[in-house]
TORPABA-660391 format. One line per field, with one value per residue (C-alpha): residue number from 1; x, y, z. Coordinates in nm, 3 decimals, padded with zeros to 5 digits. Each point is the difference from the previous one (the first is absolute). Example, Ala and Ser with C-alpha at 12.3 -4.5 7.8 and 13.67 -1.06 7.14 Angstrom:
nr = 1 / 2 .
X = 01.230 / 00.137 .
Y = -00.450 / 00.344 .
Z = 00.780 / -00.066 .
This chain:
nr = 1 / 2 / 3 / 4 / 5 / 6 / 7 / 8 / 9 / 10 / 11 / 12 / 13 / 14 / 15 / 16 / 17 / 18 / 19 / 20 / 21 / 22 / 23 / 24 / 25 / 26 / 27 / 28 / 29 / 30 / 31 / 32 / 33 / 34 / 35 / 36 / 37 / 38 / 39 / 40 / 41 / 42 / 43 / 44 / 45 / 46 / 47 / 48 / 49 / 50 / 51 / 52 / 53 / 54 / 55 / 56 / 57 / 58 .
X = 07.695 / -00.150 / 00.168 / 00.145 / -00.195 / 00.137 / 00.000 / 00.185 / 00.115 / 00.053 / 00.265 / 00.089 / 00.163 / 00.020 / 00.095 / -00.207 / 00.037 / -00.118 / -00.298 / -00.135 / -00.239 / 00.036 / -00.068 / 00.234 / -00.207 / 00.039 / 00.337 / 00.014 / 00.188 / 00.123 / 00.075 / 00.171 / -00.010 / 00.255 / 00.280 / 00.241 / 00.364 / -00.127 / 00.273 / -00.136 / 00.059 / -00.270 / -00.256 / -00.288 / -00.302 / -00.302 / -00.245 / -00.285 / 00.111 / 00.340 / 00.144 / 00.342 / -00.026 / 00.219 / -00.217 / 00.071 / -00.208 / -00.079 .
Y = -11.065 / 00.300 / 00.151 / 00.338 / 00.226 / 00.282 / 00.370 / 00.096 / 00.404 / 00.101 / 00.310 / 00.207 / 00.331 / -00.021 / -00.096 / -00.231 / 00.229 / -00.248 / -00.249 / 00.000 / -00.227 / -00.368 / -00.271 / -00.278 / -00.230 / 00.268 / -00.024 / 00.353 / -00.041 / 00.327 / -00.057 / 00.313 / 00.031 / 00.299 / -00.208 / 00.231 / -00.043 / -00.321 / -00.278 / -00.288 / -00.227 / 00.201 / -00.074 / -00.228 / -00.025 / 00.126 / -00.270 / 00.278 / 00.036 / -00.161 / 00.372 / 00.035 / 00.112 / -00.005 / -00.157 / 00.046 / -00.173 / 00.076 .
Z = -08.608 / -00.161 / -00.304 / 00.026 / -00.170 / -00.260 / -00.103 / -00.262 / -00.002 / -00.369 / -00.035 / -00.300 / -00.011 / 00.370 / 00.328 / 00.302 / 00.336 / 00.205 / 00.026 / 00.346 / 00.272 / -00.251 / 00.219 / 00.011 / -00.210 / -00.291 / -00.244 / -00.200 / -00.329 / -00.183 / -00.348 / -00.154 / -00.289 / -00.023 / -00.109 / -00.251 / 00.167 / 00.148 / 00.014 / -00.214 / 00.308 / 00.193 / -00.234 / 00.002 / -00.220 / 00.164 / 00.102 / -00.129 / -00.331 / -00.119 / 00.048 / 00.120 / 00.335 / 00.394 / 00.203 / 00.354 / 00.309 / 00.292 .
């Protein structure tokens, strides 16, 4: 079985509007790292840099 393979969409001061065409073989991560207001629960350290970031998958 071949592994699924990853992009990782870095955001600051902004918002993804949409990410288009990724074949099903591709898993987009989006790590924001806009996280003032954040719950704490929401969190999770970045796998890029230990950074607190929301990481959301898709």
């Amino acid at each position: 079985m071949q592994e699924n393979r990853v992009i990782q969409v870095i955001v600051e001061g902004g918002l993804v509007q949409e990410i288009l065409n990724v074949p099903s073989d591709i898993e987009i991560q989006v790590l924001d790292y806009d996280v003032q207001g954040v719950n704490k629960e929401s969190l999770e350290k970045s796998p890029l840099d230990g950074q607190p970031c929301c990481i959301t998958v898709y």
